[in-house]
mmCIF file of the C-alpha atoms, coordinates in Angstrom:
data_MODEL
# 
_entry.id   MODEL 
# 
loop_
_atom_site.group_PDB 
_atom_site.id 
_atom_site.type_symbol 
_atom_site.label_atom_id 
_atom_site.label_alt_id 
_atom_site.label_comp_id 
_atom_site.label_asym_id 
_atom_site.label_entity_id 
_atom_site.label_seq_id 
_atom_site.pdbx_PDB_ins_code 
_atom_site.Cartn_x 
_atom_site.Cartn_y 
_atom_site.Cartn_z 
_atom_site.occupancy 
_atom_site.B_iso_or_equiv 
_atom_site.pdbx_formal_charge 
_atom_site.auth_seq_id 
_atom_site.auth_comp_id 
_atom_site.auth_asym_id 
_atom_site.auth_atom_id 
_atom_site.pdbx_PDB_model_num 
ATOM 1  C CA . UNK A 1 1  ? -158.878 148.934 -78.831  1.00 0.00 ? 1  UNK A CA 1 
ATOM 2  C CA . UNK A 1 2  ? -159.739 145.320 -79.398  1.00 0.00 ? 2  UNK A CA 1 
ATOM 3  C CA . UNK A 1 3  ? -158.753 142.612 -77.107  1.00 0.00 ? 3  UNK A CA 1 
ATOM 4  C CA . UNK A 1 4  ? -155.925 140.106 -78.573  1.00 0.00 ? 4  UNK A CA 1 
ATOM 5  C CA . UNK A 1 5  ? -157.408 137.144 -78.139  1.00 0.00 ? 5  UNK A CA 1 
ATOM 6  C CA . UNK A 1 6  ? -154.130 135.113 -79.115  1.00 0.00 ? 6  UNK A CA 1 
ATOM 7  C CA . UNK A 1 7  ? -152.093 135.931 -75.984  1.00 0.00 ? 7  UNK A CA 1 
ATOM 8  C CA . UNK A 1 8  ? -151.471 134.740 -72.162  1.00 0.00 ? 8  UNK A CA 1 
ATOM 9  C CA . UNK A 1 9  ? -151.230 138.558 -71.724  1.00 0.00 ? 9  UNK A CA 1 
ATOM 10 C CA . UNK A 1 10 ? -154.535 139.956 -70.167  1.00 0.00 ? 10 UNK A CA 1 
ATOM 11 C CA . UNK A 1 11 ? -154.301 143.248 -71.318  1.00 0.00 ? 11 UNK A CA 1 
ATOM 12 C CA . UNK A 1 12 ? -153.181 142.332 -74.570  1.00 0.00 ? 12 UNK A CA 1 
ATOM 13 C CA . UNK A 1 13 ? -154.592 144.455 -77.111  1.00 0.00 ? 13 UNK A CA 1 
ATOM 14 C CA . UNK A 1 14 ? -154.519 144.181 -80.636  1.00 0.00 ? 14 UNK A CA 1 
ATOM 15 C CA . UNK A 1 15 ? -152.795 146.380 -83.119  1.00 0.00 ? 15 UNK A CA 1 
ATOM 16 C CA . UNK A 1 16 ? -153.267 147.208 -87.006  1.00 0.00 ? 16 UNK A CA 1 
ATOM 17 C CA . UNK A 1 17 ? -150.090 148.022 -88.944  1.00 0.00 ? 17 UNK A CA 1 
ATOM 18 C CA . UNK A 1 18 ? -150.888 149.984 -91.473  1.00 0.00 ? 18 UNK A CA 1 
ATOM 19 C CA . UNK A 1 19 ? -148.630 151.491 -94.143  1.00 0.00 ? 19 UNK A CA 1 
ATOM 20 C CA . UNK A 1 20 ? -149.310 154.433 -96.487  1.00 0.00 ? 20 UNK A CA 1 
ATOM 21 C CA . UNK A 1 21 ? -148.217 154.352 -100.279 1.00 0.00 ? 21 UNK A CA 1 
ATOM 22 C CA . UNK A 1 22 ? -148.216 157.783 -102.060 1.00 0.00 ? 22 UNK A CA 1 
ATOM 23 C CA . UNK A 1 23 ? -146.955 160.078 -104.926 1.00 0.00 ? 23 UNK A CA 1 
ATOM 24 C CA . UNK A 1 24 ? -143.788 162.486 -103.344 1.00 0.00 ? 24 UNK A CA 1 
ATOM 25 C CA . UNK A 1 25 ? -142.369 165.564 -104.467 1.00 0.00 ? 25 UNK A CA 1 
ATOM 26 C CA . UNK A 1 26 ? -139.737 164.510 -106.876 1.00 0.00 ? 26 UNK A CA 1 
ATOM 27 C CA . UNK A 1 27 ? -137.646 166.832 -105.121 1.00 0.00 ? 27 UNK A CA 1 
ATOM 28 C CA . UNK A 1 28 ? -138.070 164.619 -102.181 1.00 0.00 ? 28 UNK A CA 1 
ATOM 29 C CA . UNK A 1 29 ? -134.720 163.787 -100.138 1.00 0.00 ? 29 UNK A CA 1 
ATOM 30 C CA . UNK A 1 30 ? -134.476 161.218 -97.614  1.00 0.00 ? 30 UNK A CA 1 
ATOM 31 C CA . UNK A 1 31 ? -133.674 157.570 -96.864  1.00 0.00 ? 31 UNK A CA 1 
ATOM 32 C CA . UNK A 1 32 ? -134.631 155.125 -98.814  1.00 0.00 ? 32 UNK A CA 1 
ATOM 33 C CA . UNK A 1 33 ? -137.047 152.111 -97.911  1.00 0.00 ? 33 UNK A CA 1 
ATOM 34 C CA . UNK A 1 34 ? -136.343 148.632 -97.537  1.00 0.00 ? 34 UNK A CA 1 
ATOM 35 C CA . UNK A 1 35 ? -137.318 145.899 -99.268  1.00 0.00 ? 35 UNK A CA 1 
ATOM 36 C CA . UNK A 1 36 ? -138.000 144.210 -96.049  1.00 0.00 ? 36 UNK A CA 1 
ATOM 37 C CA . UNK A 1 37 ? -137.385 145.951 -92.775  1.00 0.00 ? 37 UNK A CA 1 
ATOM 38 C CA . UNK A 1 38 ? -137.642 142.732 -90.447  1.00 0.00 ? 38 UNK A CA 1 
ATOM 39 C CA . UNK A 1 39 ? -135.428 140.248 -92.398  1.00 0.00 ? 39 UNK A CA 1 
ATOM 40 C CA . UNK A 1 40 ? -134.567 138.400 -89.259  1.00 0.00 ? 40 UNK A CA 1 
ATOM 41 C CA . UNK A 1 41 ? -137.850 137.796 -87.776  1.00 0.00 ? 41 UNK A CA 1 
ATOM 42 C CA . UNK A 1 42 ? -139.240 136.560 -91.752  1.00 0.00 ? 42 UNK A CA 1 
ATOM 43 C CA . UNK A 1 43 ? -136.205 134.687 -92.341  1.00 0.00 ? 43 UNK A CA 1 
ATOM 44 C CA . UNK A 1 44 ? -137.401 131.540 -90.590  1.00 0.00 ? 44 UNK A CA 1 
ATOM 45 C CA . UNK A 1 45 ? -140.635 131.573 -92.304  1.00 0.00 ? 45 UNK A CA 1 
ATOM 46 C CA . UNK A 1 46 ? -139.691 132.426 -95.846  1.00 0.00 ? 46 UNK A CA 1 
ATOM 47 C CA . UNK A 1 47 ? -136.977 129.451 -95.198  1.00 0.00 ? 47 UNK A CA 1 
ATOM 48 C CA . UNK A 1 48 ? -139.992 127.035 -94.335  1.00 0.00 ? 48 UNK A CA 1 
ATOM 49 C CA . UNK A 1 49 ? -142.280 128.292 -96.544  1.00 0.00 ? 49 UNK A CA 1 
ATOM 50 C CA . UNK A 1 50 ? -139.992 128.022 -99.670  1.00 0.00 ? 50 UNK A CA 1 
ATOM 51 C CA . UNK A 1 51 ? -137.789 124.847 -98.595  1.00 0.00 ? 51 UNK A CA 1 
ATOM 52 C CA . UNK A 1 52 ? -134.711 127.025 -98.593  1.00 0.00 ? 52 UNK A CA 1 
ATOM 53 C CA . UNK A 1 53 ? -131.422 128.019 -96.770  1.00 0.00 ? 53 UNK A CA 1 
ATOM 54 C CA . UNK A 1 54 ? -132.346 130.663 -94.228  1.00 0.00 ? 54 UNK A CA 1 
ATOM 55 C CA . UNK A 1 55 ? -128.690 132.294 -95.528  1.00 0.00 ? 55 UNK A CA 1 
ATOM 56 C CA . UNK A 1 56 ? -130.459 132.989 -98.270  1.00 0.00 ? 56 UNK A CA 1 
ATOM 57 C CA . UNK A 1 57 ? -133.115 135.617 -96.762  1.00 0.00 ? 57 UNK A CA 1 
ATOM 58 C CA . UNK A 1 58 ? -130.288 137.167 -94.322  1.00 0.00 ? 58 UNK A CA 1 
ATOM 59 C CA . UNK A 1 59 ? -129.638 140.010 -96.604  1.00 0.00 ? 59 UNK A CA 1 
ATOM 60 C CA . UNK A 1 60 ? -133.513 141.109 -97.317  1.00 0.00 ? 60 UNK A CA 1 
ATOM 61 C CA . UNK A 1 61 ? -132.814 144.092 -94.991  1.00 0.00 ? 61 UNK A CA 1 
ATOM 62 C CA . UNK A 1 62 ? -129.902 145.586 -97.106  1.00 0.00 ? 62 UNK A CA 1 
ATOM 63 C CA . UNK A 1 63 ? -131.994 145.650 -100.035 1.00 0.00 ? 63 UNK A CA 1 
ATOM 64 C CA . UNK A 1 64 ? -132.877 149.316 -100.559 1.00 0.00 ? 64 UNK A CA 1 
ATOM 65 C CA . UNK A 1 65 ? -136.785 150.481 -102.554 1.00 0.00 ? 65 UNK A CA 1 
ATOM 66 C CA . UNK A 1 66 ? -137.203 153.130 -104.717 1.00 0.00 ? 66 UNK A CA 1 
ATOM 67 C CA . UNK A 1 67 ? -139.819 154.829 -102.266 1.00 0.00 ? 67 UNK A CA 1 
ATOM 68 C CA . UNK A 1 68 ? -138.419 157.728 -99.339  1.00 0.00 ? 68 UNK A CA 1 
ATOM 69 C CA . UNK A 1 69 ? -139.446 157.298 -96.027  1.00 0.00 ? 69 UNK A CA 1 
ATOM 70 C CA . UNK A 1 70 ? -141.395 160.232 -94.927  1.00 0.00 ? 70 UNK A CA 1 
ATOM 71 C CA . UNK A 1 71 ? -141.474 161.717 -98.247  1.00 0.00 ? 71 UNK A CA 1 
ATOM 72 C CA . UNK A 1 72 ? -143.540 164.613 -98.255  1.00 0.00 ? 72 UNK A CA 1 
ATOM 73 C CA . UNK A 1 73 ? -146.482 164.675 -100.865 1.00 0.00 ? 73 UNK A CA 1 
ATOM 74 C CA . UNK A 1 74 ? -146.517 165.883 -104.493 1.00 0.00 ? 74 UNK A CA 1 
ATOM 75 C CA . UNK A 1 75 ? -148.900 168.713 -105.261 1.00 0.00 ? 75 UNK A CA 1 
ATOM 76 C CA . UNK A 1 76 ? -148.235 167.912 -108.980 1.00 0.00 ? 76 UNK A CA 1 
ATOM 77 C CA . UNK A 1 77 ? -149.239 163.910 -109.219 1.00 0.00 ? 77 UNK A CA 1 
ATOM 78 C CA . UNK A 1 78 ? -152.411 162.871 -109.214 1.00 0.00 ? 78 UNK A CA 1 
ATOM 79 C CA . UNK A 1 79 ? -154.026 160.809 -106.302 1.00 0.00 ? 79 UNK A CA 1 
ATOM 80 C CA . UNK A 1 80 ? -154.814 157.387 -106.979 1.00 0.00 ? 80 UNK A CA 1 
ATOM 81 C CA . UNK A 1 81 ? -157.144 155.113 -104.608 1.00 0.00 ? 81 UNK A CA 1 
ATOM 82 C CA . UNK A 1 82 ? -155.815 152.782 -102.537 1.00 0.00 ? 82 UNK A CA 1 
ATOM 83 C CA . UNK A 1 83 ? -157.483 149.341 -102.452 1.00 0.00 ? 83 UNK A CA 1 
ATOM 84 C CA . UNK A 1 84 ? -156.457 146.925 -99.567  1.00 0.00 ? 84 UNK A CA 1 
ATOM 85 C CA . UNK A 1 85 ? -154.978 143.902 -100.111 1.00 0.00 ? 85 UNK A CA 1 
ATOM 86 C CA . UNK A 1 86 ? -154.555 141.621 -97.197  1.00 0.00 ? 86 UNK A CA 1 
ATOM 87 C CA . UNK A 1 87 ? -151.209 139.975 -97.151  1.00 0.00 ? 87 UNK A CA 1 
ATOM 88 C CA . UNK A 1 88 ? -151.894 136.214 -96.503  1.00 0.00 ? 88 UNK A CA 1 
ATOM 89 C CA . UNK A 1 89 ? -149.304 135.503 -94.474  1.00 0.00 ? 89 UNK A CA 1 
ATOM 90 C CA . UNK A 1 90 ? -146.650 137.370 -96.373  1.00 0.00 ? 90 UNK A CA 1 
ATOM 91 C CA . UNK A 1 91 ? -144.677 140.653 -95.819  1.00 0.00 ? 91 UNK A CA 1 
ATOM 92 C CA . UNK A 1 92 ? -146.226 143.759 -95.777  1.00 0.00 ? 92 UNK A CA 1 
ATOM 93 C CA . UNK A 1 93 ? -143.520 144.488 -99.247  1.00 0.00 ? 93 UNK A CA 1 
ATOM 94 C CA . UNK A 1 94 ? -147.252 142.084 -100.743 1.00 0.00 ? 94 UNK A CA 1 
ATOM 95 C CA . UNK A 1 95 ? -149.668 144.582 -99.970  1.00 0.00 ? 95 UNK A CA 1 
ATOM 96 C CA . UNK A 1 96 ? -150.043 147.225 -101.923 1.00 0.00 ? 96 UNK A CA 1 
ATOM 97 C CA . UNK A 1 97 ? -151.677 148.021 -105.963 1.00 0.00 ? 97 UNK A CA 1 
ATOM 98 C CA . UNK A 1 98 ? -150.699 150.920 -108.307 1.00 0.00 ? 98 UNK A CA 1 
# 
């Protein structure tokens, strides 16, 4: 692993989040995803970086996706390529293509 070089912590190291897009079964049962699963720690900076009312962003977590969570994978759909997109500063929600 590579050392986090932004952090008193000596043993820091740094982590990749990574998140996985695909085609499910359409038969696939399960919870849905949301929009934005860390509403309260993006609050602040959507507030700042939009000049708006953090009440505004408090409800981001209740808002639900289309996608499953843990969905498992269609044999029937074709497979498209993934091409990264790196989010800028924004929410993960940013970084995906069709």
């Amino acid at each position: 692993m590579r050392e986090e070089l932004n952090t008193a912590e000596p043993d820091d190291k740094r982590e990749l989040m990574v998140q996985i897009w695909y085609p499910a079964s359409p038969s696939a049962k399960g919870n849905k995803a949301p929009y934005d699963a860390y509403p309260d720690i993006f609050e602040d900076g959507y507030s700042q970086a939009l000049h708006m009312p953090k009440m505004l962003f408090k409800n981001l977590g209740l808002i639900k996706t289309h996608a499953v969570e843990g969905a498992e994978l269609s044999d029937t759909a074709p497979r498209t390529r993934h091409l990264p997109n790196r989010a800028a500063g924004k929410s993960r929600v940013y970084c995906y293509r069709y």
